[in-house]
C-alpha positions as CSV (number, residue, x, y, z in Angstrom):
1,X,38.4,-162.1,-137.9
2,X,34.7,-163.0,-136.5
3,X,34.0,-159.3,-137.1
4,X,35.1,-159.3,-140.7
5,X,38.6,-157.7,-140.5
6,X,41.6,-160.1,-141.9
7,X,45.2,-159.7,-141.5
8,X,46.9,-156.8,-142.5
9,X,44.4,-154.4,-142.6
10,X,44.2,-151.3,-141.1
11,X,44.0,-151.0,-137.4
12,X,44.2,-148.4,-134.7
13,X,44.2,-149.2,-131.0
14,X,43.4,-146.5,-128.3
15,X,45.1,-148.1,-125.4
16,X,46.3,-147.2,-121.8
17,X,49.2,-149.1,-120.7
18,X,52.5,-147.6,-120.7
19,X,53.9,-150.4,-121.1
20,X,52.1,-151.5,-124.6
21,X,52.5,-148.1,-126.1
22,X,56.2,-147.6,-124.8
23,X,56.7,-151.0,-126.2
24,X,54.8,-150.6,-130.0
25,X,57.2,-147.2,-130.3
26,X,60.5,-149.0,-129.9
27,X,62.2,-148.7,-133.4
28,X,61.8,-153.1,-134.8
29,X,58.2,-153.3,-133.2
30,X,57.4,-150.0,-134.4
31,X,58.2,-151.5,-138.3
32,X,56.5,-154.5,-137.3
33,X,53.8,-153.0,-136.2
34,X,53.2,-150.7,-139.4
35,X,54.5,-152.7,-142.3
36,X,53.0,-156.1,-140.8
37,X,50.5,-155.7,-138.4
38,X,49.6,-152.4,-140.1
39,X,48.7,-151.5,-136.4
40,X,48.7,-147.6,-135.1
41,X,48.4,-147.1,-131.4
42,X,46.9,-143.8,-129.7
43,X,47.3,-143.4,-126.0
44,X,44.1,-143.8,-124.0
45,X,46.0,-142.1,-120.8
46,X,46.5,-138.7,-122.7
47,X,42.3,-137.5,-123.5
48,X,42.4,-134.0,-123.3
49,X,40.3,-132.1,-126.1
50,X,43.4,-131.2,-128.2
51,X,44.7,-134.5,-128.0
52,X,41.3,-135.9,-129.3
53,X,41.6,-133.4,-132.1
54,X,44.9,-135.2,-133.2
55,X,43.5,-138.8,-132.7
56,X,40.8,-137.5,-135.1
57,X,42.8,-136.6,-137.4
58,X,44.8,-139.9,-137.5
59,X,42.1,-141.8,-137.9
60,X,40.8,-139.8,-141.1
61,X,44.4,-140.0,-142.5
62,X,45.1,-143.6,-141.5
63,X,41.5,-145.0,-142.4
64,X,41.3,-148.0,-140.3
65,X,39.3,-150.9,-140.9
66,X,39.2,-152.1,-137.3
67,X,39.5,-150.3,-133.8
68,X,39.9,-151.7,-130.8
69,X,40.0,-149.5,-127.5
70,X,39.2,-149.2,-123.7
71,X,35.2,-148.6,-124.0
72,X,35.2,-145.5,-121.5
73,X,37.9,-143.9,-123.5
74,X,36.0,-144.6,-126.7
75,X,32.9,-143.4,-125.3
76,X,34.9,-140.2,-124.1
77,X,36.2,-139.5,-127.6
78,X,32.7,-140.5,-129.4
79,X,30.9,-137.9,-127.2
80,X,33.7,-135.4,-127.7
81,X,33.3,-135.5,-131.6
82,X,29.2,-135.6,-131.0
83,X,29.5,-132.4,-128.8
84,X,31.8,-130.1,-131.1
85,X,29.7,-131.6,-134.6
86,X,33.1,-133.2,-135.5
87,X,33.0,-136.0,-138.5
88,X,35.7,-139.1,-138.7
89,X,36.2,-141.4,-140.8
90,X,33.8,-144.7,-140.0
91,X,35.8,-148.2,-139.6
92,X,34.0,-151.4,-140.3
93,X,34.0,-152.6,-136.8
94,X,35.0,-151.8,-133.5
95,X,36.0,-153.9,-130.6
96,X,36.2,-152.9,-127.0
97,X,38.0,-155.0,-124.5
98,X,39.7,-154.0,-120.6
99,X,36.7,-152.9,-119.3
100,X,33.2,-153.6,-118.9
101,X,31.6,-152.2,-121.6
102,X,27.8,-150.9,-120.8
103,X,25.0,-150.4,-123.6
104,X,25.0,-146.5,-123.0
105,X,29.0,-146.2,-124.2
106,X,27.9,-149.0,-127.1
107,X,24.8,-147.2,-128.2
108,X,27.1,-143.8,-128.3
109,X,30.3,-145.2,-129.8
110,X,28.1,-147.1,-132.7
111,X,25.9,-144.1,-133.2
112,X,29.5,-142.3,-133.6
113,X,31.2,-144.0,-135.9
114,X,28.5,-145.8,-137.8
115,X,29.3,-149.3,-137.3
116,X,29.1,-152.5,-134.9
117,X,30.6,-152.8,-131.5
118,X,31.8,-156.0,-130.2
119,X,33.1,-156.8,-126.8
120,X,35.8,-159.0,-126.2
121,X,37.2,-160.1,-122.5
122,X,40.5,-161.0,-121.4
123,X,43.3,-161.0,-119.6
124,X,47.3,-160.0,-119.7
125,X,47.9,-163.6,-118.3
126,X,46.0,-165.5,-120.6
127,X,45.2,-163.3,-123.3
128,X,41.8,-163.7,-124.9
129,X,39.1,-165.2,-122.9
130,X,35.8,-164.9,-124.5
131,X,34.2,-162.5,-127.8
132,X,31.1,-161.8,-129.4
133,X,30.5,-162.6,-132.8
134,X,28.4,-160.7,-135.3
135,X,24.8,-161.6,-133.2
136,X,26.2,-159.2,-130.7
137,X,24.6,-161.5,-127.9
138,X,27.0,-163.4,-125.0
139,X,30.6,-163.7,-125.5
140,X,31.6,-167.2,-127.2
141,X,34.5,-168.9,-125.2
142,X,37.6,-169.4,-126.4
143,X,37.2,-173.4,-126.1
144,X,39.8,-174.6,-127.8
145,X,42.2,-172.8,-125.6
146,X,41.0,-171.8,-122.4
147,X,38.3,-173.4,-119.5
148,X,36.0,-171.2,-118.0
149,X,34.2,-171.8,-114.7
150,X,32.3,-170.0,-112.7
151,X,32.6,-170.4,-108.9
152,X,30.4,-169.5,-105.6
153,X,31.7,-168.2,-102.6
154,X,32.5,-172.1,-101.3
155,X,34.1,-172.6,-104.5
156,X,31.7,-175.2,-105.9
157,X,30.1,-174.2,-110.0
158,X,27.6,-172.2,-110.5
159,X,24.6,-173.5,-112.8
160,X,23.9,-171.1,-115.3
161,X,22.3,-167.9,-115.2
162,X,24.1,-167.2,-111.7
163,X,26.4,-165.0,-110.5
164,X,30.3,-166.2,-109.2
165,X,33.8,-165.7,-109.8
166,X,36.0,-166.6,-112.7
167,X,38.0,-169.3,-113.0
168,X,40.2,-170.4,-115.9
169,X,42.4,-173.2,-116.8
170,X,44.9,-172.2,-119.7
171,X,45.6,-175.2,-122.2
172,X,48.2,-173.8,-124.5
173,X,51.1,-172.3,-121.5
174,X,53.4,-175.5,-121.2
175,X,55.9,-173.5,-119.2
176,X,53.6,-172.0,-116.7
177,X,50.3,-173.4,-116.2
178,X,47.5,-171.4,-114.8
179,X,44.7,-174.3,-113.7
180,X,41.6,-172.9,-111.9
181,X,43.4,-169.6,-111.4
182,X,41.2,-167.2,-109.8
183,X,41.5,-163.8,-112.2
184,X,39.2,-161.5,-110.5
185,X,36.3,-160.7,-112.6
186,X,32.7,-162.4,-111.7
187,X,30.5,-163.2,-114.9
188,X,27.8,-165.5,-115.5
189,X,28.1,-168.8,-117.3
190,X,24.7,-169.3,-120.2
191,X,23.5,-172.6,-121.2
192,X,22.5,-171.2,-124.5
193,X,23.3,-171.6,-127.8
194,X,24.0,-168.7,-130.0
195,X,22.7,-169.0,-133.7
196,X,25.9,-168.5,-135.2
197,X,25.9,-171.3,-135.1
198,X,30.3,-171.8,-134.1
199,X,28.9,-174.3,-131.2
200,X,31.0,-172.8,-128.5
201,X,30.4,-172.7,-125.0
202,X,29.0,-169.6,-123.9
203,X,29.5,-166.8,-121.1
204,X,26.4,-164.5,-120.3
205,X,28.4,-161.9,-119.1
206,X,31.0,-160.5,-117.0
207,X,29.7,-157.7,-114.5
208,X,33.5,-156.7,-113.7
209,X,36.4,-157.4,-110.8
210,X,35.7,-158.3,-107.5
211,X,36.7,-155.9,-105.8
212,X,34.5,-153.6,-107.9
213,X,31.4,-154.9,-106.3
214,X,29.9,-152.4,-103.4
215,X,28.9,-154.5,-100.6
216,X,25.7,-153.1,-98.7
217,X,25.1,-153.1,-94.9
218,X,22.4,-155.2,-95.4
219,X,24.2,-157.5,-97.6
220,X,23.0,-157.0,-101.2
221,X,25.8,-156.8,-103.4
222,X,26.1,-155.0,-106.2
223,X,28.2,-153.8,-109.5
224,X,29.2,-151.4,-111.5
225,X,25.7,-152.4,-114.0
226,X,23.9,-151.1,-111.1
227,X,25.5,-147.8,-110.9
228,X,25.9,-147.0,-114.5
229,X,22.4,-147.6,-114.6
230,X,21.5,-145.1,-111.4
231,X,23.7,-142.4,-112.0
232,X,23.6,-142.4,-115.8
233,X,19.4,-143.0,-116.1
234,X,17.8,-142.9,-112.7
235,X,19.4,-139.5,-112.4
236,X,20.2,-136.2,-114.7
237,X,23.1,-134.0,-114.4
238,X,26.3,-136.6,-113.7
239,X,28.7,-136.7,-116.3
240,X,31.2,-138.5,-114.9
241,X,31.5,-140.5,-111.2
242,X,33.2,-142.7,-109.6
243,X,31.6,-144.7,-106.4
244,X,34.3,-146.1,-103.6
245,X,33.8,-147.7,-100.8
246,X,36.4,-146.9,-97.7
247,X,34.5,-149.3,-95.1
248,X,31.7,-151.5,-94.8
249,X,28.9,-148.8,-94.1
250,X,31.0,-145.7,-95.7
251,X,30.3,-144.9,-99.1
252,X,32.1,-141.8,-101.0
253,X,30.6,-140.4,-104.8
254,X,32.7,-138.7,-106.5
255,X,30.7,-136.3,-109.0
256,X,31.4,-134.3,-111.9
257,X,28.2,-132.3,-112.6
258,X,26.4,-130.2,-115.1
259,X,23.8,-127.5,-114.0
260,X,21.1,-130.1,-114.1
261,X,22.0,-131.5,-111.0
262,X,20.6,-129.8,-107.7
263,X,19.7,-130.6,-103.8
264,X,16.2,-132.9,-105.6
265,X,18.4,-135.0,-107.5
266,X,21.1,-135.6,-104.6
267,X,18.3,-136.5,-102.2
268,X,17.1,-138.7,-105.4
269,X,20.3,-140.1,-105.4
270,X,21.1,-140.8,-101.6
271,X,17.7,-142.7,-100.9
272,X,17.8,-144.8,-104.2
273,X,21.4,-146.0,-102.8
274,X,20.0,-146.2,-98.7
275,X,17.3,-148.2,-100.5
276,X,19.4,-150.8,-102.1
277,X,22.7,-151.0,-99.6
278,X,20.4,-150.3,-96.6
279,X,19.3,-147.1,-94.6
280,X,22.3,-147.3,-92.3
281,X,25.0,-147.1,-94.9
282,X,26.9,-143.4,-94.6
283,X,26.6,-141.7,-98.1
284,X,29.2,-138.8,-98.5
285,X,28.5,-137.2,-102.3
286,X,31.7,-135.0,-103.3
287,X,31.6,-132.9,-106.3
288,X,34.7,-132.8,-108.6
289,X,36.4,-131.3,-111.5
290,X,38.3,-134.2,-112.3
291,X,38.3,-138.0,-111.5
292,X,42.5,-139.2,-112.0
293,X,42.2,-142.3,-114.3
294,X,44.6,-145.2,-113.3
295,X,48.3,-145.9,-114.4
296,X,47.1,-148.0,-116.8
297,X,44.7,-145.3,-118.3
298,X,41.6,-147.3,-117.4
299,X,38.6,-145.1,-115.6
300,X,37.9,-146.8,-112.5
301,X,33.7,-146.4,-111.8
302,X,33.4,-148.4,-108.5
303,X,36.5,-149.0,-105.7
304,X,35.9,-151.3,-103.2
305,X,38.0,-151.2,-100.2
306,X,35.9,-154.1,-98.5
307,X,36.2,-158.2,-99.4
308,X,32.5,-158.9,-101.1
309,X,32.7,-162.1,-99.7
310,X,32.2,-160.7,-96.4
311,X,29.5,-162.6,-94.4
């Protein structure tokens, strides 16, 4: 409701999980959902360009006030519509939750569709963690229902402004109590206060899982932020990748190129990575047609294979 929608308006969601869309189609959530709710889902797993033309045309029909979807499928679906010169029909506001969502698949999805973008954060076991209101800033936390903490490698707090892994207590599950349970994401706690003026605590931001953080040879650990940033702005020519990490010093880039990308920009590439992971890390570039997503329909950018809290 913070980004103006109230209950039973329109909504579509444009999700991955089996499991939630298997579940909204059986035949009493299915009337809950519509007559209720008044919530349509589209599958996030299924993105081909036909099925895109479909979820277009539901969302013109349907007329949502409020979307909430994966930001990389989103993103995906936003530049679709931009490339082919496609219209839709413009919801009110738009929240993207699941995944880290970076400025460049904000800038594009708002440009799209013509209205705000707010991230929320979560998780399955505790449900929603922190959101943004309308200043679009750092995500308020959910205060009055959840603790957040942010941790360093010997488990003492953070102060704010630094990075450490995510901890939250749950106040509302009386049957199964999660206290200080360890979720997997890292984020950074703020001191702040946002000029909403709802007074809740604050959390900076959350740079993603744990074991999406490539740990250098020299190291310097980094996130997916890093490499959005590289391989979407330092370099031309990569429309999608994915960055795993088998070993400690053996990098693999998976690439799915356009004809801007040549031998100058791999060698670009390479040496900005040797330059921030260290010169003996081995960096094997692979170029693709296609990157699988997950089971859950999620689009994993970095894979680590290796603990970051390796010493």
């Amino acid at each position: 409701m913070w980004t103006g929608w109230n209950f039973g308006e329109r909504q579509i969601t444009l999700w991955g999980s089996h499991y939630d869309i298997s579940k909204a189609q059986k035949f009493f959530n299915k009337i809950k959902s519509q007559c209720f709710q008044r919530n349509s889902y589209l599958s996030a797993y299924d993105m081909t360009e036909s099925d895109m033309v479909k979820y277009r045309e539901k969302i013109n029909e349907y007329k949502p006030r409020l979307i909430t979807a994966y930001p990389t499928a989103l993103f995906i679906f936003a530049d679709f519509l931009e490339r082919k010169g496609l219209s839709v029909y413009q919801p009110k506001e738009i929240i993207c939750t699941a995944e880290t969502l970076y400025e460049y698949q904000r800038e594009k999805i708002e440009s799209i569709f013509g209205c705000k973008v707010y991230n929320r954060y979560g998780c399955r076991e505790v449900s929603n963690i922190a959101h943004q209101c309308e200043k679009q800033k750092s995500l308020h936390i959910n205060a009055e229902h959840i603790i957040v903490e942010v941790i360093d490698d010997n488990g003492n707090p953070c102060k704010p402004g630094e990075l450490g892994e995510i901890v939250v207590t749950d106040l509302d599950n009386y049957v199964f109590p999660f206290i200080r349970y360890k979720i997997g994401d890292i984020g950074i706690l703020s001191d702040k206060e946002c000029s909403c003026g709802r007074g809740l605590p604050l959390l900076e931001k959350v740079e993603g899982r744990i074991f999406d953080i490539i740990v250098g040879t020299n190291g310097e650990k980094l996130t997916g932020v890093f490499f959005s940033f590289l391989l979407r702005v330092f370099v031309s020519g990569i429309k999608q990748f994915q960055v795993i990490q088998e070993s400690r010093d053996t990098l693999v880039l998976k690439l799915i190129v356009d004809k801007n990308f040549n031998n100058e920009t791999k060698e670009k590439l390479i040496n900005k990575i040797h330059e921030k992971c260290g010169m003996d890390m081995n960096i094997f570039i692979q170029l693709v047609d296609n990157i699988p997503l997950t089971k859950s329909g999620k689009r994993k950018f970095v894979v680590s294979k290796v603990s970051p809290f390796i010493k």
